[in-house]
N, C-alpha and C positions, 0 to 999 in steps of 0.2 A: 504494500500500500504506500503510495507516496505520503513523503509529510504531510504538505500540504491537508492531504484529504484526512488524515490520520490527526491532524490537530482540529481538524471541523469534527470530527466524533469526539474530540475531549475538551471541548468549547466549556470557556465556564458561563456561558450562558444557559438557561434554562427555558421551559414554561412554553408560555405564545412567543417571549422573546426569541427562541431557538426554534419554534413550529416555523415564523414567518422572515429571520432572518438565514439561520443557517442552514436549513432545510432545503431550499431550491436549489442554492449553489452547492450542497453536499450531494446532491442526487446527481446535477450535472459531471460531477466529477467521477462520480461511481460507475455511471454512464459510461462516462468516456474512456475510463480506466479500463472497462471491459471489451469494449470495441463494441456495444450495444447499437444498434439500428438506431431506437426509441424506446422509450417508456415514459411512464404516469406513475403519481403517487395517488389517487383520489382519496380523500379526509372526510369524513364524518363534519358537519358545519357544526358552531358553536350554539348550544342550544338548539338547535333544531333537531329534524329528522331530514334531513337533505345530505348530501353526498356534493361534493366540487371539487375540484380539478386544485391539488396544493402547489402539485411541482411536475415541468413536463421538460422531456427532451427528444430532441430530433425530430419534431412534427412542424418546424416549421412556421409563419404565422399563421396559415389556414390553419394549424393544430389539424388533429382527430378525435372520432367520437367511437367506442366500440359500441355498437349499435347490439352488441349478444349480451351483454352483461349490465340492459338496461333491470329496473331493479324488480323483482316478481320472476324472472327468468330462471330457467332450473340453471343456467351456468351462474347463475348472481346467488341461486341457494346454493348452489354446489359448493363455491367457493366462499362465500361467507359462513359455512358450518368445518371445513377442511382446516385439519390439525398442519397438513401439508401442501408442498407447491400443489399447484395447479397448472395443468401446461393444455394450451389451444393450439393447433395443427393451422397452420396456413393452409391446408390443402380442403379444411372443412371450415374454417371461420373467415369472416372476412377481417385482415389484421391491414395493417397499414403497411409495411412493407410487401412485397412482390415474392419475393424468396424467404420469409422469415416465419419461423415458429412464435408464441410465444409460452412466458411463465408469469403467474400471477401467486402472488401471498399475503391472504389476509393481515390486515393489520388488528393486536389487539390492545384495547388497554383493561376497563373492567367487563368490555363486550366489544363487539366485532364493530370495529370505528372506520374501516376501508379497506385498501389495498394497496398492492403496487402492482405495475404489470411492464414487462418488458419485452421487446421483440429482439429478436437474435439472432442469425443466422449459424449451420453447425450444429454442433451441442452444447450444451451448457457444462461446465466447468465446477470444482465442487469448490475450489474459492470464489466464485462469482457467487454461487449457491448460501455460501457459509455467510458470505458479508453482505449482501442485501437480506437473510433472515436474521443479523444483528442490526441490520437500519429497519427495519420492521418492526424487533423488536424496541429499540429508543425511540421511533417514532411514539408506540405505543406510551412509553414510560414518561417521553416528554406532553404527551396527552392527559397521561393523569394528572400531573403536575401543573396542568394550564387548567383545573375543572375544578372552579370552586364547587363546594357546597351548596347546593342549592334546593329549594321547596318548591315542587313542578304543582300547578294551579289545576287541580282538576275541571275537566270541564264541566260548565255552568247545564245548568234545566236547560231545553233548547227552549223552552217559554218565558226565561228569564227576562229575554229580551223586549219582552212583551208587557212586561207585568207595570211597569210604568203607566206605558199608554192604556192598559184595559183598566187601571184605575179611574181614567179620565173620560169615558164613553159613559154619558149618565145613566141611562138605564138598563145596564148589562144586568147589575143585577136582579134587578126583577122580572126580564127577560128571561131568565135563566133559571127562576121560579116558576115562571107561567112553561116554561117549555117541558117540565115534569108532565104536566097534564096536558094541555094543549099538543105536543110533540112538532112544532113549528117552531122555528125562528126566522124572521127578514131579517138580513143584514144587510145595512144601504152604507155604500162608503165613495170615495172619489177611486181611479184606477191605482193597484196595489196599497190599499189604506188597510190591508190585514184582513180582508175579511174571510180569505176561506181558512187563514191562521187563525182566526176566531172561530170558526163555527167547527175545525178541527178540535181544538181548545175545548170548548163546549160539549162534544161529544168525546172525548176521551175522559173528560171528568164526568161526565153521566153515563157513559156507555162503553167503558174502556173492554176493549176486547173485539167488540161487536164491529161491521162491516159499514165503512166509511166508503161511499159511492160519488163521484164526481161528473157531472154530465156537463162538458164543457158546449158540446151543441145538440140540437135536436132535430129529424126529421122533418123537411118541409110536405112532406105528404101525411096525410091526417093518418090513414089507415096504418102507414108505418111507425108511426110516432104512438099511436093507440097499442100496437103491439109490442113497440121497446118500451114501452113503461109499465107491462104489464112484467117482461124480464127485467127491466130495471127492481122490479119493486122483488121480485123473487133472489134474485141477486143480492140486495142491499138486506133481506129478510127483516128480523128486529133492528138492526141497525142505522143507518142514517143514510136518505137518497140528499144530492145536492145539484142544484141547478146553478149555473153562473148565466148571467146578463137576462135575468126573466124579463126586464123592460126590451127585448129586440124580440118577443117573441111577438106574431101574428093574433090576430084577433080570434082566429081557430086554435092554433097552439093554446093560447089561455085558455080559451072554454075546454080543450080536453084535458089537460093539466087541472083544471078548478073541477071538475066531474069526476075524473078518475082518484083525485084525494077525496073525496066527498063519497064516494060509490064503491070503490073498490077494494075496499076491507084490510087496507092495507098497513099492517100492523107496526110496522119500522116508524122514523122521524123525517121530515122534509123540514131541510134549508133552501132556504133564496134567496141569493145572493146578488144585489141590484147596483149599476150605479147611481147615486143620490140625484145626481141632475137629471136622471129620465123621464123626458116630458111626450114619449109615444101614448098612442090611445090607447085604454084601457076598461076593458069589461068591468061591469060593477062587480061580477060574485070573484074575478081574479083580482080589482082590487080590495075586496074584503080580505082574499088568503092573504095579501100583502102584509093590507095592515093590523093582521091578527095577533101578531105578537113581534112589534119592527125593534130592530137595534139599530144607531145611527152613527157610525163611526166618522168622528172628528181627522181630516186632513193633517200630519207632519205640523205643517205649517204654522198650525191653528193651537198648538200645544202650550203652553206657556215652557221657556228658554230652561230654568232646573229642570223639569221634567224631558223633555227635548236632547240635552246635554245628557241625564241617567240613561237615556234609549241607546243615544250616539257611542258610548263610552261601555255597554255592557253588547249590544252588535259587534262593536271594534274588538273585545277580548274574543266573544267568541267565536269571530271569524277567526283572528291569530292564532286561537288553537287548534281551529281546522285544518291552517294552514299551516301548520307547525313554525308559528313563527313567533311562541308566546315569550321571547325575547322586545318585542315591539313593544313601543308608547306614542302615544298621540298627542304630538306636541301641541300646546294650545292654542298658537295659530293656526297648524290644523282642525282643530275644536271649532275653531272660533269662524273657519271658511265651511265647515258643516254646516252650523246653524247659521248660516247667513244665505245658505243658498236654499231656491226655489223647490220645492218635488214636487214636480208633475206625476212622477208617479210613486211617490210616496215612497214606502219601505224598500220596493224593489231598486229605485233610485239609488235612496242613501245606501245598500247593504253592495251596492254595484261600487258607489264612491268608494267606500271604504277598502272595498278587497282588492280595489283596482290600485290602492295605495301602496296596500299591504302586499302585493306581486309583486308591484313596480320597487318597491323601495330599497333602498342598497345600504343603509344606515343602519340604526337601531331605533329612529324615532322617524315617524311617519308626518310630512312636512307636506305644505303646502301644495311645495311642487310637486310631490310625487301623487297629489289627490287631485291631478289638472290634468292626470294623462288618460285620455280616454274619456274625457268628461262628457263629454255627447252622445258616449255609445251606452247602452243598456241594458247590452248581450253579456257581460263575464258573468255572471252566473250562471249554472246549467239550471234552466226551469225547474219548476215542480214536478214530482213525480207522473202528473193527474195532467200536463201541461203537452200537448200532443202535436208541436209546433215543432216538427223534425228541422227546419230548415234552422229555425231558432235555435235549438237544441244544438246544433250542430256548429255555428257560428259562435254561442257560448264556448264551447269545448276548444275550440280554433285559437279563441281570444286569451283563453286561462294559457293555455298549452303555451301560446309563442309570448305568454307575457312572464310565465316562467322562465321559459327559455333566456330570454331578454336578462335575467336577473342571474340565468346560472354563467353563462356566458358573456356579461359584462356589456353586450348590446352588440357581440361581434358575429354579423349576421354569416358570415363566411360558416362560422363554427355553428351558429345557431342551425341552421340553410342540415348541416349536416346529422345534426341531432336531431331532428324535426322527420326526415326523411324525408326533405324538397329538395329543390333546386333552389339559389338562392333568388334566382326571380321570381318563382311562386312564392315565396315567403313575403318579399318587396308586397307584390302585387296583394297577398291576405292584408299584410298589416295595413298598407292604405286603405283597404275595402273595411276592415274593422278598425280604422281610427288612431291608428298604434305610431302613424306617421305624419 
């Protein structure tokens, strides 16, 4: 071993200090010392659950991505439970070199925190062998040594979020008295103001277990629409049938909708779920189902600023934990550009700001700027379950995906283009189309 490399292993540096200074220049040199093609170190991120790139050689500035040992893969199990190398055949994997095998060794400290992997041409050598599983292992050992102590925040009720705002809907709760006996609720609100997370809400606390039924649209033919509510209602059984936007139903739609609840013995709960400004025509006996038992759900907007602020501030933890990023804080000009802005579409809006923050952000505190990228778009979240807008659906997933990307790979579309499994034009061409440019 040259000095040189032989005084970077007995550095009296330690901790993150030796993770991020002597760490890339000791790999390169270990590298070079074996006449290595290329390799990677990938590292476990601080606090998170995410994987990135700590130290690379000989790829070059496109870099590479091993597209086999994305994470869920039996090579990503394989080698993240292996006490031993791990060696991939260029003749079966796709590696970045032409002619070259490689070897791969998890890296551990109190659990499996990455790897290394190297490309090689030949065979492997048992000093090459012996001295990258002693940088493996200090990698490891300077890993425990950078980890503090810490108390990981379990996550929150997923109605946590919520429990603010349902305090401030006035008559939730006698709503939610009368719907014991009545088995109706309306909920009228402006677009995403919570209302099928309300009337969710409401049936898991009266009915938890039982079958929660969502009818986003309904047949425009009478006869057809007489016979899906007939399976609708056998379907949803004791449990709960739900309608979205009953103010765009037809003057036939109502009357058979207001008959078949009246007629048809149908022993489950019906939700209707309305928007508040709906001024279409409407039969008398379907506006009496309306207003048989209505809830009125109050717009974002309309909340007064403490209550507003607890919404902003318990969505923002729990999305970070979804996102593994409960390392993140929301500095209070970002707080303060939340509640300042308009939502048109209410929860969906602000739950889009925020996580659009929380991808983009490269800090540890979630800033302004990083809550301005994408601000027009409405797509990063993947819809609701019940939500059957594949094209949406699809441009969601599009937008998380390359806003991750964006954040593992530092915005360098070359390497992004590569991990993505595009080209880097179609990447170009998504992120315009979804707002990311």
């Amino acid at each position: 071993m040259p000095p040189h490399t032989a005084s970077l292993f007995a550095s009296s540096q330690t901790g993150k200090e030796w993770m991020e200074t002597i760490l890339p220049s000791l790999w390169a040199e270990l590298c070079t010392e074996f006449g290595l093609a290329s390799g990677v170190v990938v590292l476990k991120a601080e606090d998170e659950d995410s994987f990135y790139e700590s130290a690379s050689f000989g790829y070059g500035e496109d870099g590479f991505y091993y597209s086999f040992l994305n994470r869920g893969s039996a090579e990503w199990e394989t080698l993240m439970s292996s006490r031993e190398p791990v060696f991939f055949s260029g003749k079966e994997f796709p590696l970045f070199g032409k002619t070259t095998n490689a070897m791969s060794i998890r890296i551990v400290a109190k659990e499996s925190i990455g790897f290394l992997l190297v490309e090689f041409e030949g065979e492997t050598s048992f000093p090459m062998f012996a001295l990258l599983s002693l940088f493996a292992d200090k990698i490891g050992k300077e890993w425990n040594g950078n980890q503090p102590q810490m108390v990981r925040l379990e996550p929150k009720d997923s109605d946590e979020s919520y429990l603010q705002f349902r305090e401030k809907i006035p008559n939730l709760e006698a709503a939610i008295h009368r719907f014991g006996s009545e088995r109706l609720v309306s909920i009228f609100g402006a677009p995403g103001s919570g209302k099928k997370s309300l009337a969710k809400w409401i049936h898991q606390n009266m009915l938890s277990g039982a079958p929660f039924l969502v009818v986003e649209s309904v047949p425009d033919h009478f006869g057809k629409f007489e016979k899906a509510l007939q399976e609708w209602g056998i379907e949803a059984n004791f449990g709960s049938l739900v309608f979205t936007n009953p103010e765009h139903f037809s003057l036939g739609q109502q009357q058979i909708l207001a008959d078949w609840w009246a007629k048809s013995g149908f022993k489950g709960n019906l939700f209707l779920l309305g928007d508040s400004n709906g001024n279409g025509e409407v039969l008398p006996e379907f506006l009496l189902l309306l207003q048989k038992n209505p809830v009125y759900v109050p717009a974002l907007n309309h909340l007064p600023k403490p209550t507003f602020s607890k919404i902003i501030q318990s969505i923002f933890q729990t999305l970070c934990h979804e996102q593994n990023r409960s390392d993140l804080t929301l500095s209070q000009a970002g707080e303060t550009e939340l509640l300042n802005r308009i939502y048109k579409e209410n929860f969906v809006e602000l739950r889009s700001a925020i996580l659009s923050g929380i991808l983009t952000c490269r800090t540890k505190i979630v800033d302004v700027s990083d809550l301005l990228v994408g601000r027009n778009r409405m797509d990063i979240e993947i819809p609701d379950a019940e939500d059957l807008d594949l094209r949406r659906g699809i441009e969601a997933l599009e937008r998380q995906k390359i806003l991750l990307a964006m954040r593992i790979f530092s915005g360098n579309q070359i390497r992004m283009a590569k991990a993505l499994g595009i080209s880097r034009g179609s990447l170009q061409y998504k992120m315009k189309q979804l707002g990311l440019m």
